[in-house]
BAROMAR-928136 format. One record per residue (C-alpha): residue number from 0; residue in three letters; chain; x, y, z. Coordinates in pm, 1 decimal, always signed. Example, Ala and Ser with C-alpha at 12.3 -4.5 7.8 and 13.67 -1.06 7.14 Angstrom:
PT;i;aa;ch;east;north;up
PT;0;ala;A;+1230.0;-450.0;+780.0
PT;1;ser;A;+1367.0;-106.0;+714.0
***
This chain:
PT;i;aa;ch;east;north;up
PT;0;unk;A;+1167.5;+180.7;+1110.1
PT;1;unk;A;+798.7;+316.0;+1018.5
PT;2;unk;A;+664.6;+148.6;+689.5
PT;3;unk;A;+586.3;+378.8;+432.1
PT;4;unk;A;+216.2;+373.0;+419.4
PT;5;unk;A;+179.6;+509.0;+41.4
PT;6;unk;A;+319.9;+124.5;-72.0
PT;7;unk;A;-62.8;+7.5;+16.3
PT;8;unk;A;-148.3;+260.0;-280.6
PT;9;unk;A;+76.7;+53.1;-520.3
PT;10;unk;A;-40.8;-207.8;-799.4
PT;11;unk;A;+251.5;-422.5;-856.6
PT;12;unk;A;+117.5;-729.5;-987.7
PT;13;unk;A;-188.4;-624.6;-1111.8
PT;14;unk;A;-395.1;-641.3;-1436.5
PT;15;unk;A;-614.2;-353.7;-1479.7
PT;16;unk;A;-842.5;-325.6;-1797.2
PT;17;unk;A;-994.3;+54.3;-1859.7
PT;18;unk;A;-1268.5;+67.8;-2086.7
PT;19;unk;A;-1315.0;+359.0;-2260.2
PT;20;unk;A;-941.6;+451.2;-2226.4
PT;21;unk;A;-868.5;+648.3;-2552.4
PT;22;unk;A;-926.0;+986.6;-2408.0
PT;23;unk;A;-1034.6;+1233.2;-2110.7
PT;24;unk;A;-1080.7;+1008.0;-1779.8
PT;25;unk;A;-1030.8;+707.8;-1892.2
PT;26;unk;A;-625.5;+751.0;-2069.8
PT;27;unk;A;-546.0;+1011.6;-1764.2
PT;28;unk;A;-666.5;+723.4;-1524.2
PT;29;unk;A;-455.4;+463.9;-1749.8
PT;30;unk;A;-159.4;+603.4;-1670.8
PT;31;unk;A;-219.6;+709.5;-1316.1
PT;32;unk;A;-275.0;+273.9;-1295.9
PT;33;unk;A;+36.6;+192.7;-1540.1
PT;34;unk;A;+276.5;+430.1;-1319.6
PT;35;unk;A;+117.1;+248.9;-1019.6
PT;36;unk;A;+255.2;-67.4;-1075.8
PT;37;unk;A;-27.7;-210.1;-1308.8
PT;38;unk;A;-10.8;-430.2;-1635.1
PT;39;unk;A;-293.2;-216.2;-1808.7
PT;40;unk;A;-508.7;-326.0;-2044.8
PT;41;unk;A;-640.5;+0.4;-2289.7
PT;42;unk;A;-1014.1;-68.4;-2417.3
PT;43;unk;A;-1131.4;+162.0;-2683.6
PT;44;unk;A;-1271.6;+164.0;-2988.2
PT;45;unk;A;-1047.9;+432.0;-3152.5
PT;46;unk;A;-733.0;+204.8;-3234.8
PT;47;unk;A;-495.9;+473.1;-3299.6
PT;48;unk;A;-582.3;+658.0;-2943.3
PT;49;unk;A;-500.3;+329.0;-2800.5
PT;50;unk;A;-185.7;+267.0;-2959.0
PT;51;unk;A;-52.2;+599.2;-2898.4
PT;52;unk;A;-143.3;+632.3;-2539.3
PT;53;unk;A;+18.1;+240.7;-2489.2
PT;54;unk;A;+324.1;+359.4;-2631.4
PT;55;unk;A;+307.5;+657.9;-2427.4
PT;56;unk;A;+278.2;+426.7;-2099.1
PT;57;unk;A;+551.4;+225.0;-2219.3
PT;58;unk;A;+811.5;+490.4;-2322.0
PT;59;unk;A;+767.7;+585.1;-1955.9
PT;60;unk;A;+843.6;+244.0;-1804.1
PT;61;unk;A;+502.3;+84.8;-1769.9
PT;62;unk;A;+339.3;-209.5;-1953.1
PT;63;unk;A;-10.9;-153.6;-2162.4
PT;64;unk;A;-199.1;-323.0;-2447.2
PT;65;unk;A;-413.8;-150.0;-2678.5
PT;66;unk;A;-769.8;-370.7;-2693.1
PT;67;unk;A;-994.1;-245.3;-2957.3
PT;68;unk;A;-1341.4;-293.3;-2748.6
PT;69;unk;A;-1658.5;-176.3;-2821.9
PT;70;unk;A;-1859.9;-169.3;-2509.6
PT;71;unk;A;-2213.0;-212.2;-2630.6
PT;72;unk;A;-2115.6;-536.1;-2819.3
PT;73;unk;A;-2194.0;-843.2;-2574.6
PT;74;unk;A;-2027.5;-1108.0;-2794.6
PT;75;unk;A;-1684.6;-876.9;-2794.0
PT;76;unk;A;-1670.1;-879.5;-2430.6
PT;77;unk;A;-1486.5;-1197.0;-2334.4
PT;78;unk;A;-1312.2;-1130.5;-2627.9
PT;79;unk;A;-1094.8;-842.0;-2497.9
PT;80;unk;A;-1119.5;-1063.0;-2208.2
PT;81;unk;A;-909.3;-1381.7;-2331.7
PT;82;unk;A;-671.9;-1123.1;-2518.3
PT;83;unk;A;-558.8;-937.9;-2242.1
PT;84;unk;A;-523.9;-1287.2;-2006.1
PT;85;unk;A;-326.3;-1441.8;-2302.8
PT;86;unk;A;-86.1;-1065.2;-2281.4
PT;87;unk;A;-103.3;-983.0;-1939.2
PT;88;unk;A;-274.3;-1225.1;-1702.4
PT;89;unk;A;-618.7;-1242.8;-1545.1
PT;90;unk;A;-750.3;-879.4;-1509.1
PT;91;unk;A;-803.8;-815.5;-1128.8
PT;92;unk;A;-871.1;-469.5;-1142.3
PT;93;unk;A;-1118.6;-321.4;-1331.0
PT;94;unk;A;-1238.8;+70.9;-1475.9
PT;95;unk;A;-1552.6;+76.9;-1593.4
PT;96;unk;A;-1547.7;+440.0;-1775.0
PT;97;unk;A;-1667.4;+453.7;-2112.7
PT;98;unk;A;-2001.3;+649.0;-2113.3
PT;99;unk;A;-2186.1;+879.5;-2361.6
PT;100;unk;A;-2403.8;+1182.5;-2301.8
PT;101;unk;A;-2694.3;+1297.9;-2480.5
PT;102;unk;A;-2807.7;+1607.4;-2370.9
PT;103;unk;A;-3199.8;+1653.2;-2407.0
PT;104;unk;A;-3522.7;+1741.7;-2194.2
PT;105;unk;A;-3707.1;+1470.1;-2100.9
PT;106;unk;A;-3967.4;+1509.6;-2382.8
PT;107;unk;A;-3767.8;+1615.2;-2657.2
PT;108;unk;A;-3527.5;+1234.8;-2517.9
PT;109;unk;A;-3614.0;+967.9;-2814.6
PT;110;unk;A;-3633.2;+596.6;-2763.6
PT;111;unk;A;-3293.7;+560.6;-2945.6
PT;112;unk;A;-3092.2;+778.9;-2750.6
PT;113;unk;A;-3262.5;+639.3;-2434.8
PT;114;unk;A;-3159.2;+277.7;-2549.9
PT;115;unk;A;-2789.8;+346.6;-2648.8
PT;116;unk;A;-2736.0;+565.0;-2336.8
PT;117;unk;A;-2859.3;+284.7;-2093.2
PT;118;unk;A;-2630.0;+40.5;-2331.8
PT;119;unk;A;-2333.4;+219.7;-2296.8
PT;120;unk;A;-2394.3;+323.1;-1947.1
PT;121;unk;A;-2501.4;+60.5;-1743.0
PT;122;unk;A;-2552.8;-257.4;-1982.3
PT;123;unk;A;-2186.4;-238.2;-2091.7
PT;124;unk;A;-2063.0;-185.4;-1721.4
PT;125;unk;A;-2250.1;-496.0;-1568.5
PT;126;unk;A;-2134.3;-728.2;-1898.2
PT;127;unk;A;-1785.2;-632.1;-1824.6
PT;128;unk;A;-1837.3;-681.8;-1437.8
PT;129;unk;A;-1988.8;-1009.3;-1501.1
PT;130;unk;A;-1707.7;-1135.5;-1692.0
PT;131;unk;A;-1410.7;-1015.3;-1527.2
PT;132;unk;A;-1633.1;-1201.9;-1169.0
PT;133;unk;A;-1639.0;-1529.5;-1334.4
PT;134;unk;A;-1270.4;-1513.7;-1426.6
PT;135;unk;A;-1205.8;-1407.9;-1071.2
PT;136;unk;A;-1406.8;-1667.8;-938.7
PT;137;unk;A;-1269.5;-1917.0;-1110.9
PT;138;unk;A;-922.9;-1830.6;-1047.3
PT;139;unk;A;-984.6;-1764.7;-709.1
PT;140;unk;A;-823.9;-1403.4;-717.7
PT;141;unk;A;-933.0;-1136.4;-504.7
PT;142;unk;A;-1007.7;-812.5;-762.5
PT;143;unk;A;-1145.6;-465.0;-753.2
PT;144;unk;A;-1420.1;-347.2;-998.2
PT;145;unk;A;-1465.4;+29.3;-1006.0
PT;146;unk;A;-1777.5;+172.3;-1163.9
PT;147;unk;A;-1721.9;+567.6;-1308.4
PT;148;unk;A;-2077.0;+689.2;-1182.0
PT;149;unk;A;-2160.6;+1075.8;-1173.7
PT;150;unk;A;-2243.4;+1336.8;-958.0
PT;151;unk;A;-2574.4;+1327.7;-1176.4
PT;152;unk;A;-2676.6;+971.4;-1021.0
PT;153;unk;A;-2659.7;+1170.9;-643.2
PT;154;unk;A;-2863.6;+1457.2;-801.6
PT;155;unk;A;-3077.3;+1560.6;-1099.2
PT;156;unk;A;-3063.6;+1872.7;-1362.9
PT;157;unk;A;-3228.8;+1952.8;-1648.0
PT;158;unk;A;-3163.2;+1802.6;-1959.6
PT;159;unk;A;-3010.8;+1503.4;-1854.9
PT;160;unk;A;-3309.4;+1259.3;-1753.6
PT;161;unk;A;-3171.3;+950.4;-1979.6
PT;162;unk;A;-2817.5;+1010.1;-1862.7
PT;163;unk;A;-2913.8;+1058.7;-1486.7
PT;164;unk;A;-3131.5;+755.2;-1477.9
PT;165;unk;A;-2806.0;+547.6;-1602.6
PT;166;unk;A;-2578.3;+652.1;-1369.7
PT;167;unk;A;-2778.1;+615.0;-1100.3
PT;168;unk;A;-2886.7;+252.4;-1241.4
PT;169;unk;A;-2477.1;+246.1;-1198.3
PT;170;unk;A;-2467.2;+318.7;-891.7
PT;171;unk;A;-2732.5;+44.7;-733.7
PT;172;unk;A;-2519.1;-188.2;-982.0
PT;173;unk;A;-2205.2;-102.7;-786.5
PT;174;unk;A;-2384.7;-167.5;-434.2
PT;175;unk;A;-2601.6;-500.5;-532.9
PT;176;unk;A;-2258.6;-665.3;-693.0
PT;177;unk;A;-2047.9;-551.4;-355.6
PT;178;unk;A;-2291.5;-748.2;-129.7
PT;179;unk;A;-2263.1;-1052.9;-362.4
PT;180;unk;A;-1925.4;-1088.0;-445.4
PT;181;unk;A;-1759.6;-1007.7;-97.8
PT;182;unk;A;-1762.4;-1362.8;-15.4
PT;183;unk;A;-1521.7;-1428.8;-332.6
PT;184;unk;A;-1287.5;-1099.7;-209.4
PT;185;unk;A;-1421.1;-871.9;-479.7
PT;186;unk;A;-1448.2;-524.8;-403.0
PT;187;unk;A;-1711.5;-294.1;-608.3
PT;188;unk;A;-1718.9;+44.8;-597.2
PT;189;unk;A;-1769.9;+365.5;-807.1
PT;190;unk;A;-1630.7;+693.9;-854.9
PT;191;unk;A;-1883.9;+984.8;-912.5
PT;192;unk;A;-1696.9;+1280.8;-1073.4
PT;193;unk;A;-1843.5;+1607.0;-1115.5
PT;194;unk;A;-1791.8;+1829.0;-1389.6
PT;195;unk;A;-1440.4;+1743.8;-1609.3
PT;196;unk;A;-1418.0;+1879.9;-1914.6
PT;197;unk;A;-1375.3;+1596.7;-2171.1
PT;198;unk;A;-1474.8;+1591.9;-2554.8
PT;199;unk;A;-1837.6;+1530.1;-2436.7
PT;200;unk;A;-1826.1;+1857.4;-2313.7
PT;201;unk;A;-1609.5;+2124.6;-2408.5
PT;202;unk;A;-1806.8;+2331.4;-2606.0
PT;203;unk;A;-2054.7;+2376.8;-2365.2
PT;204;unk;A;-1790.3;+2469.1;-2076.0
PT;205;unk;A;-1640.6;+2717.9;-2368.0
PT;206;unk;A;-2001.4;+2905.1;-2413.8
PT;207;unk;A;-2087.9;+3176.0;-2212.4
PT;208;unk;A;-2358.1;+2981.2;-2060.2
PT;209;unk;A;-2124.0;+2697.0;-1969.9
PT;210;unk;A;-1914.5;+2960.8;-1809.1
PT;211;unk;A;-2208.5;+3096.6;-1625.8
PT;212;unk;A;-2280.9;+2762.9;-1486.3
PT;213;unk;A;-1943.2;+2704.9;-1365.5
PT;214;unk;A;-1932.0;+3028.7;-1172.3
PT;215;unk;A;-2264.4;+2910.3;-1013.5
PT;216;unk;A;-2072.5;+2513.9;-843.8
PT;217;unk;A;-1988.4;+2514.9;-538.6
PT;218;unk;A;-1609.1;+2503.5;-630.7
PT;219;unk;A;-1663.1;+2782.2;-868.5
PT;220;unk;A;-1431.8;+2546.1;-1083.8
PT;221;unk;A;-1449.8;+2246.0;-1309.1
PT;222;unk;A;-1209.2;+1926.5;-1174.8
PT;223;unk;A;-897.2;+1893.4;-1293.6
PT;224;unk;A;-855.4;+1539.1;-1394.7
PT;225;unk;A;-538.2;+1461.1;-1221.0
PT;226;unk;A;-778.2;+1478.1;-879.0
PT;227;unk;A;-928.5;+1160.0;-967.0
PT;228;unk;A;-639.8;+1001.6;-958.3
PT;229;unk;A;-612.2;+959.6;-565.4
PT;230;unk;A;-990.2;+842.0;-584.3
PT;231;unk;A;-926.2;+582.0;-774.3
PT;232;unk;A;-563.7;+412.9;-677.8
PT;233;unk;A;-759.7;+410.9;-344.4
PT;234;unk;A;-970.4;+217.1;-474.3
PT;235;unk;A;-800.7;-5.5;-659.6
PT;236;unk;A;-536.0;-74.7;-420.2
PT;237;unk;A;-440.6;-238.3;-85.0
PT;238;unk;A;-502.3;+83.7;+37.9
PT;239;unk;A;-885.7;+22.8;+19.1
PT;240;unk;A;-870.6;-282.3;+125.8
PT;241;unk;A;-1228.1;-266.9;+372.0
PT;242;unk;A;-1393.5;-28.4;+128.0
PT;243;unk;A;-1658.7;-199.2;-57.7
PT;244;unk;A;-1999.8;-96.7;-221.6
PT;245;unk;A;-1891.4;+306.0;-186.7
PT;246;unk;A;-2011.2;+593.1;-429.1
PT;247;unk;A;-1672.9;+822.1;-383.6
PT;248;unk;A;-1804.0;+1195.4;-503.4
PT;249;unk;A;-1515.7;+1378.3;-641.4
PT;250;unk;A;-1625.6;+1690.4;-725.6
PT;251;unk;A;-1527.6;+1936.9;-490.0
PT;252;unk;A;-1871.2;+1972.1;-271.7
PT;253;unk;A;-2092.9;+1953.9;-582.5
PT;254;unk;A;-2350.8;+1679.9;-489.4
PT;255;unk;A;-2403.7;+1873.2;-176.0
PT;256;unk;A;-2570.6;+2117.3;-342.9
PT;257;unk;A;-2648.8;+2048.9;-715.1
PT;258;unk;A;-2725.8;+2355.4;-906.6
***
């Protein structure tokens, strides 16, 4: 008899916290890891999101805990942390999504939005990282950490300096912590997704210019977020066992040709 070789892609077993899990990527890829098998830990900081998507997961047969988390605050952090081991065990697998966007030339870019878009996108992700390491380490687990880059840390457009320079911060984040923490049988990788449409973005993918720019991708289409979901059970699972330190672009051809 020939194993199956989609178990590998299962999670049975597993705690997986997703930050920025209330909407968009982060609840679609909740549930894609809940219906995998995972004990999954929601991190947000819009409670009722949380809640509702939890009871969502659980109505369908899966386990989840809503963790009200706000990113940017260090001294939160372990927190979340020691709630969701107390709930659900020691988180092995980890989504770092919650990001922001704030769309502006480089001139017109102020020091505040600079500051809170490198907080939310890279501080946050290497606080969380850091934490759910040590509690690795010292539990001796294996674990996967999965950084949610972009397809704007592989290449550049106007208007998005700030955000660009984060993600691609990300990105060296994801390859520096693979080389170190190999040796305790933590994998780090990250996902860079092209264009989704999310709440950070709709409006401009509903304007004629949005529209324009659309038509002008190599796909001639935004993603549809239920194609990230393969990209990322890969890489949380058995199935990507002897992947480590990889920037996944999912965006059908994009980075190959940013326009």
């Amino acid at each position: 008899m020939i194993d199956d070789p989609t178990r590998s892609f299962r999670l049975d077993g597993r705690v997986a916290l997703v930050t920025g899990a209330s909407s968009g990527i982060g609840a679609t890829l909740a549930r894609a890891l809940a219906a995998a098998g995972a004990r999954v830990a929601l991190a947000a900081r819009r409670l009722e999101r949380i809640e509702k998507l939890a009871a969502d997961i659980r109505a369908d047969g899966g386990t989840a805990l809503p963790v009200v988390l706000d990113v940017t605050d260090r001294a939160a952090i372990p927190v979340a942390f020691d709630a969701v081991e107390r709930a659900l065990g020691v988180v092995d697998v980890v989504l770092n999504n919650a990001g922001m966007a704030e769309p502006a030339l480089f001139l017109k870019t102020g020091a505040d939005a600079l500051e809170r878009t490198m907080a939310t996108n890279f501080t946050a992700p290497w606080q969380v990282a850091a934490e759910a390491a040590r509690r690795l380490v010292a539990a001796g687990q294996p674990g996967s950490i999965i950084n949610v880059a972009s397809v704007l840390a592989l290449g550049a457009a106007p208007g998005y300096a700030a955000y660009s320079a984060s993600k691609g911060a990300l990105v060296q984040l994801t390859r520096s912590l693979a080389l170190e923490f190999v040796r305790h049988r933590i994998r780090v990788n990250a996902l860079a997704p092209g264009w989704f449409v999310s709440e950070m973005n709709e409006a401009f993918f509903a304007s004629d210019k949005g529209k324009a720019y659309v038509q002008r991708m190599p796909p001639g289409r935004t993603g549809e977020l239920r194609e990230l979901v393969g990209p990322t059970l890969l890489l949380a699972s058995d199935a990507g066992s002897y992947v480590n330190g990889v920037v996944l672009p999912v965006d059908g051809a994009h980075h190959a040709a940013l326009v």
